[in-house]
Each structure stands twice: as C-alpha cells, then as structure tokens.
N, C-alpha and C positions, 0 to 999 in steps of 0.2 A: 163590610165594615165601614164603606165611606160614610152614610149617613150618620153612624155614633159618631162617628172624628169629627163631623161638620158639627154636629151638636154642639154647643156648653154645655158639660156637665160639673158643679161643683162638687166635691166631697172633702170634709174634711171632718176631724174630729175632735176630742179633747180628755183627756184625762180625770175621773173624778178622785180626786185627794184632798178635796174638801170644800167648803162653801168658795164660791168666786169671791173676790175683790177686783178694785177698782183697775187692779195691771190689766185683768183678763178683759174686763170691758172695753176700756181704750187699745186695749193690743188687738182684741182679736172680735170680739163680739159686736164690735160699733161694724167694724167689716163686715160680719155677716149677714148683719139684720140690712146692711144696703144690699147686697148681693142676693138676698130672697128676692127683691122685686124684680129681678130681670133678670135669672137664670134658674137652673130647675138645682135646686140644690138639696146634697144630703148629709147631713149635720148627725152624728151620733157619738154618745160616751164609750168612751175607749175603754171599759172595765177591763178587758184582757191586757190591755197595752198597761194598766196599773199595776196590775201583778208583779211584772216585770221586777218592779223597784218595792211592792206592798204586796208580795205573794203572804209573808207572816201576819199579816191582816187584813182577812178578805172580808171583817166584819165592817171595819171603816170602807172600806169600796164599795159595799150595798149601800149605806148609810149613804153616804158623800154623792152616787150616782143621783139619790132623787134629790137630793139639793141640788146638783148641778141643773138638772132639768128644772126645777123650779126657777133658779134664777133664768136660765135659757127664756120661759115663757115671761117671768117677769119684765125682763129688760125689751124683750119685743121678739123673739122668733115666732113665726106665725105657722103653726102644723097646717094650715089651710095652701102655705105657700108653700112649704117646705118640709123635707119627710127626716125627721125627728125622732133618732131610735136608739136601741140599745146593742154594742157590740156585739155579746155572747147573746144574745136572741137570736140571732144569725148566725149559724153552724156554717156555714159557706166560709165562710171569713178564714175556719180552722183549713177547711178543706183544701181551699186554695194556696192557704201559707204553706201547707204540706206538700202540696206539689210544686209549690215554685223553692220550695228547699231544697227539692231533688238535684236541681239545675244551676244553684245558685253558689257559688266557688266560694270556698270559706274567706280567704282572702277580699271580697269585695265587702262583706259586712266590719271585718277589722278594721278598715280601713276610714271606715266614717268618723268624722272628727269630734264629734260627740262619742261616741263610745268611751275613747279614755276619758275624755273630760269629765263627763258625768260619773265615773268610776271614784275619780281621781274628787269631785266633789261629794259623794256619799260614799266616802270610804270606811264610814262604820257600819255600812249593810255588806252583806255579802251577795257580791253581782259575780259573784263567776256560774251565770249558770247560762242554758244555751237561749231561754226568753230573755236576757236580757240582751246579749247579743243580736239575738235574731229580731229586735225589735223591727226593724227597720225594714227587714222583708216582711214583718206583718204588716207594715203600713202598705208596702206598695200592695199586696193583697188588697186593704183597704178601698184602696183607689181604683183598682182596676175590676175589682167585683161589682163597681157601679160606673163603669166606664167612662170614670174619671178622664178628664180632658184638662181639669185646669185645676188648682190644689192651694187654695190661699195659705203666703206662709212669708214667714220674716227670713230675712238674709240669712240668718242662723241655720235654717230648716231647708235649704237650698239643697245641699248634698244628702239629703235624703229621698226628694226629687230625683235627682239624677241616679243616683242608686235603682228607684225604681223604673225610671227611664230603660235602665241598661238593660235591667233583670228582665223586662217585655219585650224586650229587643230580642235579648238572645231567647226569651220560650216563642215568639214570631219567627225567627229562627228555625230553629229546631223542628216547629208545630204547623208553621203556616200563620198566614194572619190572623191571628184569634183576639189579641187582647191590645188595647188601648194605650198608647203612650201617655201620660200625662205629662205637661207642662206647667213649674213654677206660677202660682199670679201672685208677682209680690205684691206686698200690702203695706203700706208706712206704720209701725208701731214705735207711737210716739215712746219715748221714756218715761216709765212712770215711776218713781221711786219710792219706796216706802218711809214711814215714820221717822226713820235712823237714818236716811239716804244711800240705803242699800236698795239692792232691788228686790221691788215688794211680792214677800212669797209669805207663805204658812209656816215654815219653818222656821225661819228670820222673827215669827214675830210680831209682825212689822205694819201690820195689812189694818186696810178700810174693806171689810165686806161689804157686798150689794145688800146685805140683808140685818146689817147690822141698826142697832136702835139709836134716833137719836142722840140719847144720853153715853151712847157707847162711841160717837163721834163725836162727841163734844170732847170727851176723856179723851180720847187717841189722840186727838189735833192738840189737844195740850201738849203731848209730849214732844210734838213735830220737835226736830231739829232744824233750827235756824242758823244766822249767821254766827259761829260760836266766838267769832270777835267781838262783836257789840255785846259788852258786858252791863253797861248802865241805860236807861231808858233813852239819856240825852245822847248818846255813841250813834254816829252814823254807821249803818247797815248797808252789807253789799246782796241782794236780795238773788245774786246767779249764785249762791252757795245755799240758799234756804229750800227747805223743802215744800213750804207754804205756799212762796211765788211761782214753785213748781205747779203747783197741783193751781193756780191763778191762770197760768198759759192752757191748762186744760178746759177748764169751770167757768172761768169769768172773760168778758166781754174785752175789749181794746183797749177802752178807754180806761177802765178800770186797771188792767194789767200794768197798761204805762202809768196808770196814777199810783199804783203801790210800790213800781221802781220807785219813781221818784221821790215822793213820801219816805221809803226804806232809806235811800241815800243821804235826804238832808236831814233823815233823823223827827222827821214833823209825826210818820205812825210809828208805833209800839207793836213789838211782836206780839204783844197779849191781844190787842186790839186786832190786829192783823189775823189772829186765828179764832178770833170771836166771830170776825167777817167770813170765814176761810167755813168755819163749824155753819154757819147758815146758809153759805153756799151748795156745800157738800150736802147737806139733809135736806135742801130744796131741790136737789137733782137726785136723790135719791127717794124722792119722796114717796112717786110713782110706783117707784119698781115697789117697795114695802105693800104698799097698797092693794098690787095685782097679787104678789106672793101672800098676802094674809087670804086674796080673795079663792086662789088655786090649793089654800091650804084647808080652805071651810069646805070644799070641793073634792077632795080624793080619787071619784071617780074618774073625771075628766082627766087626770095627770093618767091615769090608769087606759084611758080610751086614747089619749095620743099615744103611750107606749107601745099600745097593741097595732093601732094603725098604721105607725112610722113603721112598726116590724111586719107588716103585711106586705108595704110599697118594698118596704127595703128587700125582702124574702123574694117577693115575685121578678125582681132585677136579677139577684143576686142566682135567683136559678137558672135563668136565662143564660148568664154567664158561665155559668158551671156546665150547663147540656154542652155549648160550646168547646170549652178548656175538656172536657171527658172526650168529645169527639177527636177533637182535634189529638188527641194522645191515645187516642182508641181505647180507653177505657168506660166501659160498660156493665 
C-alpha cells in the first residue's frame, strides 16, 4: 500500500440537479480544472448520490447528468488529463458501500452535521430513508475505490472527510491494510451569491447558468439586487451590500473594482449603468464556454466516447480495489 499513499490521487464528484451556474464554477470547478494539470484526477457525476434527495425523479438525473458533463467539458475539464465518468456505470461504488455498511455503527453516519441540516432544509421531501442517511458512506466508498488520497472540498464538507477517514481506519482494522485514508485538500470557495443575495442555487431561482444565452443575462442582471437604500439615481450607494459589486470582485480587473466602489459611493455610476457593465462582462466570460458547449452539442459522439472511456479507466481501478477489499475479507 505504500506506493498508493505516496501517490496523489484526486476524486471527487458532484451531483447532477441541473445545468451548472456561476456558484459551481468559482466554488468548485475553477479548482478542478487547476488540479488536472498536476495530479491524476478523477472527477465523476454522482447520479446515485442524487437520488438520495430526487429518487421521485430519476427522469430529471439522466437529463441534468449530460448537462453537467457538457458544462464539465465546456468550462475546461480535459478527458485527455483527467478520467471523467459516470457514478452507476461503476457497479463497484454499490459493492463497496455494501460492505463498508457492514462495519459502519449507525451512530457515526447521524452524527454528521449536514444530515439534520439538510433535513431540516428540504423538509417538504421525505428523507427518512436509509440512502439519504447513508450518504456519506457512499462518499467515502467513492474515495476509496480510486484510492483517493486527497478530496477537494469546502469547510462545509470537512466532516465528511473524517467520517470516511474513520470508516478506513476501522475496515484496516478489522481486514488489514487494504484501503486508503483520504485526506481533506481544502479549497477557498469564494462566495457567490445569487440574483436576490441568497446563495445561488436552482431552487432559489436565483442563478446565472454557464450555459445560459446572452439575452437571458442581460434579463437576470437586471433584476440583480443592489443597495435597496439608494432610492433615486442621485442617492449615494454602499456597493458591500450589492450583488453587482459582488459578482465585480469575481469578473473584473482592480482597477475597475475599486472604480465602481468609488463611483457607487459618490453616487457619479448608476445601478442601471453598473449592470449594463456587469451584463458585458459576464457574457464576455461566458462567451467561450457557450461556444465549446454548441460545439460538443453538434458532436454527440464524442460526449459519448468520453463516457465510455472515463468508465473503462474508472472500472479498471475500481476492480483492482475490490480484488483487494474481497481478499482481504476472504470473500470469493
């Protein structure tokens, strides 16, 4: 086992529940696409992990997965660098969650601080069932079926990390050294708020898609909420309360940043003006990704030949690891 430990190995995944926006790219995907160039990483849609919370619609989780992967290749993931696949293509993933449930004390999965919370926040679905609970050990299955070492993930995502940390601990334990600890790599996710200055989800509303048409960000940015004190044009503007200036610390350059404070406060720009700038910034950084996504869409095959490829690399790991986890528990 020393030479996997020494490795980097990335894994991480993501949920599809619908087209990406602007949160997932600066939270999580601007991360990844640095992280292809200098470790062997493996990036895959979490269709099972969706269920969890959209088992009453598995029609939207097919749909939304090849979106996801479409924006994935838009925004830049390269299959040439990085293996690019799909959860349930990979029967291992069940395999393993099955056997590390054997072992895994009902008490340590309650105990994650997301579980109520997210209860407690989609409390008009019904989560009492044992995949929603048991999310958390299919993650760690996740990670360790590609011998994950390192798991990009926001503060939030921390004790889920350690969860799985444990859960290897004690089947090393039990089994002998078979399976890989993984270790948190936190990653700064800026804030990014949505439209209303809530935080930008599907649900809410709220959202700038990657894939959305200029004239659809032209509309949205209109409705941004700004400072709701400056009532009249001439009113000076405190620009840390706008959602505009927000999405400025992201988009735009220094100079400009500190010029639209300033401007905001002595009242010299106009919030109209301000998201007329705001709407040509956004769809000149969006411009690209449109582009490749029209291009991957006149294409089908290709989106179809990275599928199968990503699930060949990922298959051929993921068996390797199972011949192991089988030995090691003498199952044959």
């Amino acid at each position: 086992m020393k030479n996997l430990k020494e490795k980097i190995q990335i894994v991480s995944g993501m949920r599809p529940t619908g087209k990406l926006h602007l949160g997932h790219y600066h939270g999580v995907l601007k991360n990844w696409i640095r992280l292809q160039e200098d470790h062997d990483c493996f990036f895959f849609v979490a269709d099972w992990h969706a269920l969890t919370t959209e088992y009453e619609h598995p029609d939207v989780i097919q749909e939304s997965t090849r979106d996801v992967l479409l924006d994935w290749l838009s925004v830049g993931l390269d299959p040439k660098k990085v293996t690019i696949f799909i959860q349930s293509h990979v029967k291992e993933h069940a395999e393993l969650h099955v056997l590390l449930s054997m072992i895994t004390p009902l008490g340590w999965l309650e105990r994650v601080p997301s579980y109520k919370e997210m209860k407690q926040e989609l409390a008009s679905k019904d989560l009492s069932t044992y995949g929603f609970l048991g999310y958390p050990l299919l993650q760690a299955a996740d990670v360790a079926l590609y011998n994950g070492n390192r798991v990009p993930v926001g503060i939030d995502q921390v004790p889920h990390i350690e969860l799985a940390r444990e859960i290897v601990r004690r089947f090393n334990h039990l089994y002998g050294d078979t399976l890989v600890e993984a270790q948190s790599l936190l990653t700064e996710s800026p804030k990014f708020l949505g439209l209303d200055r809530r935080k930008m989800s599907k649900s809410y509303n709220n959202s700038i898609y990657l894939s959305d048409s200029a004239d659809e960000v032209q509309k949205k940015i209109k409705t941004a909420i700004t400072d709701p004190a400056r009532i009249r044009r001439e009113d000076r503007g405190n620009p840390d309360v706008c959602v505009v200036y927000d999405y400025h610390k992201l988009h735009s350059s220094a100079e400009e940043i500190d010029r639209v404070a300033t401007e905001c406060r002595s009242a010299k720009l106009g919030c109209v003006d301000d998201k007329k700038r705001m709407t040509e910034i956004i769809n000149a950084f969006l411009d690209p990704f449109r582009k490749k996504r029209e291009d991957f869409l006149k294409h089908p095959d290709y989106l179809n030949e990275v599928i199968q490829k990503g699930r060949t690399r990922a298959s051929e790991l993921a068996c390797q690891t199972m011949e192991r986890v089988r030995k090691a528990m003498k199952l044959f």
